[in-house]
C-alpha positions in Angstrom: 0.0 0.0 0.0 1.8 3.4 -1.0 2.5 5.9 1.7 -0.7 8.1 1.1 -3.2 5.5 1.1 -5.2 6.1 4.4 -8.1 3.4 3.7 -8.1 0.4 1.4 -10.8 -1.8 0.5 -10.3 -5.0 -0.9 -13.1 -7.4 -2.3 -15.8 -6.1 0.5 -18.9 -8.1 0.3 -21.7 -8.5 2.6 -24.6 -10.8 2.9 -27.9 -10.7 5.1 -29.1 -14.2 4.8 -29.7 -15.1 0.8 -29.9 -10.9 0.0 -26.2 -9.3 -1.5 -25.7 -6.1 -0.3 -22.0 -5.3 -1.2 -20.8 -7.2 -3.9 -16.7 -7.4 -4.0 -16.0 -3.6 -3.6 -12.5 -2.2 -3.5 -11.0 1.1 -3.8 -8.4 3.1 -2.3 -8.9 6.8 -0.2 -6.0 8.8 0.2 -4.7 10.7 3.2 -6.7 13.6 4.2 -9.0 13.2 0.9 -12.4 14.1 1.4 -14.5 11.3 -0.2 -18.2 11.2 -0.7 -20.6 8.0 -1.5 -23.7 8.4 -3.1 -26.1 6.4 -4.5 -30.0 5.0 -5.0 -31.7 5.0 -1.8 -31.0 1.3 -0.3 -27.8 0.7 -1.9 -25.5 0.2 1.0 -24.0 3.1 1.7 -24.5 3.2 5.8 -24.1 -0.6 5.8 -20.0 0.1 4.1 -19.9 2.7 7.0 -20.9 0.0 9.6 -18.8 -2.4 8.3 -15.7 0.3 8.3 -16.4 0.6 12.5 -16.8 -2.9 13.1 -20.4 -2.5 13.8 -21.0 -5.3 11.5 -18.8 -8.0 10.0 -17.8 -8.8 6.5 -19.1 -12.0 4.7 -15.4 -11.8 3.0 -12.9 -9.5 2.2 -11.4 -6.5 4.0 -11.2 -2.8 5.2 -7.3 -1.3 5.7 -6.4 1.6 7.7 -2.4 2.3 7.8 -2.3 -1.6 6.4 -3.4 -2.6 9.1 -7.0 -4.3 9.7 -10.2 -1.5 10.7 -10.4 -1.3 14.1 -12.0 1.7 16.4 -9.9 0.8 19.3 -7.1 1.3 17.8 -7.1 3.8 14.9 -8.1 7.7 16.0 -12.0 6.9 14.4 -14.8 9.4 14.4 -18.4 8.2 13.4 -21.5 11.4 12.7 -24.5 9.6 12.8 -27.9 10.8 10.9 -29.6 11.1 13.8 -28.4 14.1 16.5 -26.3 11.7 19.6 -25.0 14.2 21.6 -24.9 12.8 25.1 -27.8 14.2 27.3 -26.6 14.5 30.2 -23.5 17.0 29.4 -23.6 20.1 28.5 -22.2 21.7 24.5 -19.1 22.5 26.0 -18.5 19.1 28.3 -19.9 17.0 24.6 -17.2 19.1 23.1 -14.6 18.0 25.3 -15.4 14.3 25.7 -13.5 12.3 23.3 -10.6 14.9 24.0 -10.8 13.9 28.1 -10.9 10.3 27.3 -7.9 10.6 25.2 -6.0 12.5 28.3 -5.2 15.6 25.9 -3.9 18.5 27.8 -6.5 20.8 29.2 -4.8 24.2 27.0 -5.4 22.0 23.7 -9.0 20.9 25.2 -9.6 24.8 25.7 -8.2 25.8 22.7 -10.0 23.0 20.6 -13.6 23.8 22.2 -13.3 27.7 21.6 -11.8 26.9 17.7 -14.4 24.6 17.5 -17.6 26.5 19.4 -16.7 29.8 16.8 -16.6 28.0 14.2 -20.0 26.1 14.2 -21.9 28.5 16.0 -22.2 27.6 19.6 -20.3 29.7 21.5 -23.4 31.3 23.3 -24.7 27.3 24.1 -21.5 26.2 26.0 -23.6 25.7 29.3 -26.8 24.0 27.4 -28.1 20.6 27.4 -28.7 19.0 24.2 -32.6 18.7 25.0 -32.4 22.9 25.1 -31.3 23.0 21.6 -33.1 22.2 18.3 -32.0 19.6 16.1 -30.0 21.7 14.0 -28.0 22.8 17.1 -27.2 19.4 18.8 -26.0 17.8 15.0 -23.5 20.9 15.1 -22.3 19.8 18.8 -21.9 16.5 17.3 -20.2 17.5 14.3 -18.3 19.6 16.7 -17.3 16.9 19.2 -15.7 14.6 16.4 -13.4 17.5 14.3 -12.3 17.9 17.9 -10.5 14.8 17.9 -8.7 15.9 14.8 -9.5 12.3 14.0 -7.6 10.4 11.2 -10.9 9.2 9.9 -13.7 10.9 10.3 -17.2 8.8 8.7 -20.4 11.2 8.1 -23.6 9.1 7.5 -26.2 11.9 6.1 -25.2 14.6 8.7 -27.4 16.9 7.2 -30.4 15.7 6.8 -32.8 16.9 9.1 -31.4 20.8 8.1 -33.2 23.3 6.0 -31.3 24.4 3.5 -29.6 27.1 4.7 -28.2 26.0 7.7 -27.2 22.7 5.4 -25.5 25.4 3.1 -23.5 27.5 6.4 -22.2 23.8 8.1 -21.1 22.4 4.6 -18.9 25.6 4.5 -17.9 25.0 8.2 -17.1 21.4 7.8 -14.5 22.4 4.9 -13.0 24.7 6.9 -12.4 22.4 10.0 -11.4 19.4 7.6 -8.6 21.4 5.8 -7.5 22.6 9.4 -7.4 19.5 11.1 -6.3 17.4 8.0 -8.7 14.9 8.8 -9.6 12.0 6.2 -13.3 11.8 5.5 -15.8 9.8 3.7 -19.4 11.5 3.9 -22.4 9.8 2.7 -25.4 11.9 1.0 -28.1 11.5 -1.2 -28.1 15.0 -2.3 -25.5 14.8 -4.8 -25.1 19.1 -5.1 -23.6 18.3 -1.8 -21.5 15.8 -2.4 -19.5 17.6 -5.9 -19.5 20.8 -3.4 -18.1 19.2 -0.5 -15.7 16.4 -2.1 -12.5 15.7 -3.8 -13.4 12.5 -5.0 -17.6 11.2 -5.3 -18.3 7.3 -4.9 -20.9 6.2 -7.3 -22.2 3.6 -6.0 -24.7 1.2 -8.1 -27.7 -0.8 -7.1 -27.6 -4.0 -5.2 -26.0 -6.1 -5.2 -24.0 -3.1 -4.9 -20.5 -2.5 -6.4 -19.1 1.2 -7.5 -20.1 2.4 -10.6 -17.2 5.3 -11.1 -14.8 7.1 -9.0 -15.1 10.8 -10.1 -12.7 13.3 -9.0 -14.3 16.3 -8.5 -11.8 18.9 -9.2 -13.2 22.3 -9.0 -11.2 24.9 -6.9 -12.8 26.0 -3.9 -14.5 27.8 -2.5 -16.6 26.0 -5.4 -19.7 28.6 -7.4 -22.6 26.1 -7.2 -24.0 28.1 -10.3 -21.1 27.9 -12.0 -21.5 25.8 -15.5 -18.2 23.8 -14.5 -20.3 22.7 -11.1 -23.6 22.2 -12.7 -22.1 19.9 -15.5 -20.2 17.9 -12.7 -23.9 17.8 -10.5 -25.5 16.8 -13.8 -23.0 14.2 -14.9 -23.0 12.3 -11.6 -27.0 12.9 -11.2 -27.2 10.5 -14.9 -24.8 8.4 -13.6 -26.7 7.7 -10.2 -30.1 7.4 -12.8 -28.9 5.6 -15.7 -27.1 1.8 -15.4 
């Protein structure tokens, strides 16, 4: 495996019972690449982030981080879920701070983290709320929040948006580049809205129905900040909208 290769897949298939999900997937993601998976609704996507975090097993083949075998407990993992999970009973600024506490990081880079991060997402004046004081939008953001924190080599987003209107969607997207170019981060993100995944990525997954395998890797490689009504973006959105539509 080459020296910029963060995550490799190798012949990745899973089975429930008699019904192929994944069928022999492989592809490389390299270090601090932001990659995003799209697809038909029901093609996979969150089970290929459940296998990556050992939520599930394979029925054969394999997921490499480093070249070495996935595993949370050892590589620096962060998982954003679809559904808000910030943990009730702390406040913004303790949610903020938990991963960082567990790995014993100094309290000035714990400070320093939560402030960076609090600015940058918008919760500086929550700190000392409870997650059930916020709205949805909020507590996603202190979730977001609490993973960038760890400056984790691999950061997995599973439809992080979805519950936003669109123009909160459209301020965290720019947020989320921001903290991912700072904190060098690898991440794959999965969306069904692909005008979100040729703004946010470097490289789109097109993944195919099941039995699932991937359909292209497209490199999306527009300069940011990206012009969403630019005719460069809107060919790229329209190009990987047919490929999604058409097999």
């Amino acid at each position: 495996m080459s020296d910029d290769t963060k995550v490799k897949v190798v012949g990745l298939t899973k089975k429930f019972g008699d019904l192929l999900v994944l069928n022999d997937i492989s592809f490389n993601v390299k270090k601090g690449d932001f990659v995003c998976i799209v697809g038909p609704t029901g093609c996979g996507k969150t089970t290929f982030l459940n296998l990556l975090v050992k939520l599930i097993e394979p029925t054969s083949g394999q997921i490499l981080i480093d070249g070495e075998p996935a595993d949370p407990k050892k590589h620096n993992i962060a998982f954003v879920f679809q559904e808000p999970s910030a943990y009730p009973w702390l406040t913004v600024e303790e949610n903020l701070q938990y991963g960082l506490k567990i790995k014993k990081v100094d309290q000035k880079t714990i400070e320093e983290r939560t402030k960076e991060i609090a600015e940058s997402l918008g919760l500086t004046e929550v700190l000392k709320s409870y997650p059930r004081e916020l709205s949805a939008s909020l507590e996603q953001r202190v979730v977001i929040g609490r993973s960038f924190a760890l400056h984790p080599d691999l950061l997995l987003m599973d439809e992080p948006y979805a519950q936003m209107d669109i123009k909160v969607r459209y301020y965290l997207e720019d947020q989320v580049i921001k903290l991912w170019q700072k904190t060098g981060s690898t991440v794959l993100f999965i969306t069904h809205n692909i005008e979100e995944a040729v703004y946010l990525s470097e490289k789109c997954l097109i993944l195919s129905q099941k039995p699932t395998t991937i359909k292209e890797e497209k490199i999306i490689d527009l300069p940011r900040p990206r012009d969403i009504a630019s005719p460069e973006f809107i060919e790229l959105r329209e190009y990987v909208t047919k490929q999604i539509k058409w097999w």
